[in-house]
C-alpha positions, 0 to 999 in steps of 0.5 A: 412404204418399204423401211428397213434399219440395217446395220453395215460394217457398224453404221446405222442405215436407213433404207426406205422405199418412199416418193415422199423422203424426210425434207431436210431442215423440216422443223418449224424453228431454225436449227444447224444442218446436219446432213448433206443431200446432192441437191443441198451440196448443188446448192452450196457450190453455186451459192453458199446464200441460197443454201443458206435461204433453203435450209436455214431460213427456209424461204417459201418457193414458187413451184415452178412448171418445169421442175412438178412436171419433172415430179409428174413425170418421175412418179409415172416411171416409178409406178410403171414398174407395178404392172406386169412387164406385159403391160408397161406399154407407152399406151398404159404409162400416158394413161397413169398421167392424169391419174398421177397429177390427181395424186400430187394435187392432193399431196400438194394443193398450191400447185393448182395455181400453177396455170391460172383459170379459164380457158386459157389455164385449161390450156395451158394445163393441157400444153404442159400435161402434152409435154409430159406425155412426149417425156414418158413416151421418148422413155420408151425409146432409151429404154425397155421397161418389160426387160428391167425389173428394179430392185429399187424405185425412189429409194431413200438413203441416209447414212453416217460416214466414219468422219460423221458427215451424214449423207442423204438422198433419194436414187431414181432406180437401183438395178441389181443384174443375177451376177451381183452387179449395180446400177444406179439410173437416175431420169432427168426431164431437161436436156443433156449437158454439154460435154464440158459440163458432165462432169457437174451432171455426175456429181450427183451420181457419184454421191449415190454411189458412194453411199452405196459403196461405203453401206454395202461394200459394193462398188457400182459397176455403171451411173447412168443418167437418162435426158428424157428432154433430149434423148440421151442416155449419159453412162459412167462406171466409177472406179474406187479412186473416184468415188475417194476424190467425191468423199473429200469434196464432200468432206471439204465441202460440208466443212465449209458450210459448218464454218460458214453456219457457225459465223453466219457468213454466207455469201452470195455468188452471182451467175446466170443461173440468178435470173431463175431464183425465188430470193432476188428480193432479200439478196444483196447482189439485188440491192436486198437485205437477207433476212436476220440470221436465226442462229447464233454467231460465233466469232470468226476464228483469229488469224494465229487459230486459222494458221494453226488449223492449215499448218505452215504456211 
């Protein structure tokens, strides 16, 4: 692991080279969030009690097929890039696979039970290894690794914007070309998104490339997110009035998480997407009942202090 402390413009930055970040809210004992990562945000944004179950309650999660092959297929693609350019052929990165799960079999023992036993978890062991192996493979054909030489793999961020918003993540790959010029790629193992729904898939990397503009002062010429589910390569080259607009979504975002952890309301926002989540049980839109609220509670805010704070209505 690669870490190094800088200092850009009079911020503290920590730039670390790692496949394991720092989990956010990894205390045992409940504590307030102070920090936002584009996963914690995601979370937010589709439903202020899931985030609150994941960072403040911390409820265990069954680990789910899609999204270890997801981790599987990741640690592959970073650790290609070890070999010679000569060598980061399709033959050699669907050999580096069971290597690889070995590797997050060790780290992580519970995902053994992810297939059950028998011949019938062998084979669906071999289903799944199978799909990560056309995940890898369909790579190749997006992208040329023996061209590419990363400045970045995995590397985690974490900074704090003047506002005292403290921003957080992990970036896939950062490239830098000989004239100076940034790209930030980050590798998806699902499908691309339909158009009217790209501009929820970049939100994650107009995160990453504020962090990088705000710490290094370097606008990011290209975003670029590559669907190994589907074959498509989704670019976007951020302009600076963007990357503005991301800055006080955020700001109004995290805003609203510190309100809703200071009164402890945290309500639930039913979608679709309910049926894939772990929480069904404690939920009240499942007849559940969330589970004590661990921190205190302050009283909600009188109408004259709200008016007060929004202006003249």
């Amino acid at each position: 692991m690669v870490c190094r402390s800088l200092s850009v413009a009079g911020r503290r930055v920590f730039v670390m080279s790692t496949s394991q970040p720092p989990a956010e809210g990894s205390s045992a004992v409940a504590a307030e969030p102070t920090s936002l990562s584009p996963s914690r945000a995601g979370d937010f944004m589709q439903c202020p009690l899931l985030y609150r179950f994941r960072v403040i309650d911390r409820l265990p999660e069954k680990p789910s097929e899609a999204a270890t092959r997801g981790t599987l297929v990741h640690a592959v693609l970073e650790r290609l890039f070890d070999d010679p350019a000569a060598e980061r052929t399709v033959p050699r990165a669907k050999a580096m696979i069971p290597g690889q799960w070995d590797r997050l079999l060790e780290a992580r023992p519970e995902l053994g039970g992810l297939f059950g036993e028998g011949d019938d978890g062998g084979e669906r062991l071999a289903r799944w290894m199978g799909e990560a192996e056309r995940l890898v493979e369909r790579w190749f054909s997006l992208e040329d690794p023996t061209r590419l030489e990363p400045a970045e793999r995995e590397m985690f961020v974490e900074t704090e914007l003047p506002s005292g918003l403290r921003l957080r993540g992990v970036i896939d790959r950062v490239d830098i070309a000989p004239t100076g010029e940034v790209r930030i790629v980050d590798y998806k193992t699902g499908k691309a998104p339909r158009p009217e729904y790209s501009e929820g898939a970049l939100f994650q990397m107009k995160f990453y490339a504020l962090v990088i503009w705000r710490l290094k002062k370097v606008l990011p010429r290209r975003l670029q997110l590559v669907y190994l589910g589907s074959g498509d390569v989704l670019t976007y080259d951020p302009q600076p009035a963007d990357l503005e607009r991301t800055e006080r979504k955020l700001l109004a975002l995290w805003e609203a998480i510190r309100e809703a952890t200071r009164t402890g309301d945290w309500r639930p926002r039913p979608t679709k997407l309910c049926g894939w989540c772990d929480h069904q049980a404690v939920c009240p839109e499942f007849g559940g009942t969330p589970p004590v609220y661990p921190l205190v509670v302050s009283p909600a805010a009188s109408s004259e202090d709200e008016q007060g704070r929004m202006g003249p209505v």
